[in-house]
N, C-alpha and C positions, 0 to 999 in steps of 0.2 A: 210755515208761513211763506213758501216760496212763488206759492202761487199767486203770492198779493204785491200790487203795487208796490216801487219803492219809489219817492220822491226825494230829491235833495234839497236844501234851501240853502240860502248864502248867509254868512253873517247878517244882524238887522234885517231879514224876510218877517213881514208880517205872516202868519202862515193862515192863523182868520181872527175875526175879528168879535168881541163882544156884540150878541146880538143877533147875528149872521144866525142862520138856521146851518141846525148842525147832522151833516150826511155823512160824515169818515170820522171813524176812529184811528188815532195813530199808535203807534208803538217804537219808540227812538232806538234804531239801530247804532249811532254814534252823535256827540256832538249834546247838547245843554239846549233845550227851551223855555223862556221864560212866560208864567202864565204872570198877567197885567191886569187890575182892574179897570174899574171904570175909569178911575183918573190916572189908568196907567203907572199907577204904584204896581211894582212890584210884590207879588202873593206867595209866588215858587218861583223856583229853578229846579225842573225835575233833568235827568240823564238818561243816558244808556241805561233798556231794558224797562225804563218806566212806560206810559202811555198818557194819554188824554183825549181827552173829545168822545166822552162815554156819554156825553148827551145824544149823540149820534144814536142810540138806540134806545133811548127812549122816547116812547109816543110823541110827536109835535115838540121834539127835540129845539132849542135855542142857546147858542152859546151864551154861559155867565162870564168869560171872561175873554180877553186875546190874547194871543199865544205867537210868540216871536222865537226868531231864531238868534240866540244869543251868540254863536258862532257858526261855523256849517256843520248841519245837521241831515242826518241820513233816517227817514221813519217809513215804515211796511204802514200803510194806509188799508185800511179794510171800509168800504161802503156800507151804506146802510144796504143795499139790495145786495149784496154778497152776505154780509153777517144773516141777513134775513134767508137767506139759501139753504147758508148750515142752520141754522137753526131750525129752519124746515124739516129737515131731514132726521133731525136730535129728537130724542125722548122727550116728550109731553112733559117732564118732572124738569130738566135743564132748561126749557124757557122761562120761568117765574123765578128758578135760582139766578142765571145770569140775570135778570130784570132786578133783583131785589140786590146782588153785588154792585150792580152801576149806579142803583138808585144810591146806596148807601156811598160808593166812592165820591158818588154828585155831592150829598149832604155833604161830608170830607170836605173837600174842595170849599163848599161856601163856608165851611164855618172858618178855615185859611186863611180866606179871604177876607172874614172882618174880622180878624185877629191882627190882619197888616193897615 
């Protein structure tokens, strides 16, 4: 993953927002983000080596939730027009498996979310 972006955020950085159309997938190198519902309850606190924003690669992608940085946080960011790259390049069989793991971590995530 060297080749990808790395961004940082400060403690309290919104990093996006419920709703926003979703173009980057993250992956937390260091540091806690909190995913936030609609009324800003609290759903998760994921960490180091977790990820989010897998709406990013599904079709007409939109965030379900907002995502804050709970302290300073460090994530490799991968684009939609980058993952769409490799995936070009991937076996015809690897696009509908990685589509069918994000769909299902998505479902994951909402059902989370009205649990909190």
């Amino acid at each position: 993953m060297s080749d990808f972006q790395v961004i940082t955020f400060k403690a309290g950085d919104k990093i996006f927002n419920a709703g926003d159309a979703a173009d980057r997938l993250f992956f937390i190198k260091q540091g806690v983000v909190q995913l936030l519902g609609a009324d800003n309850n609290l759903i998760a606190s994921i960490g180091e080596g977790e990820s989010f924003g897998e709406q990013a690669f599904l079709t007409g992608g939109i965030r379900g939730a907002s995502a804050q940085a709970q302290d300073e946080v460090s994530c490799v960011v991968i684009t939609t027009d980058e993952a769409n790259a490799i995936l070009a390049g991937a076996s015809p069989l690897l696009v509908p498996v990685f589509e069918a793991l994000l769909l299902q971590q998505n479902m994951h995530n909402a059902l989370r979310s009205q649990r909190s």
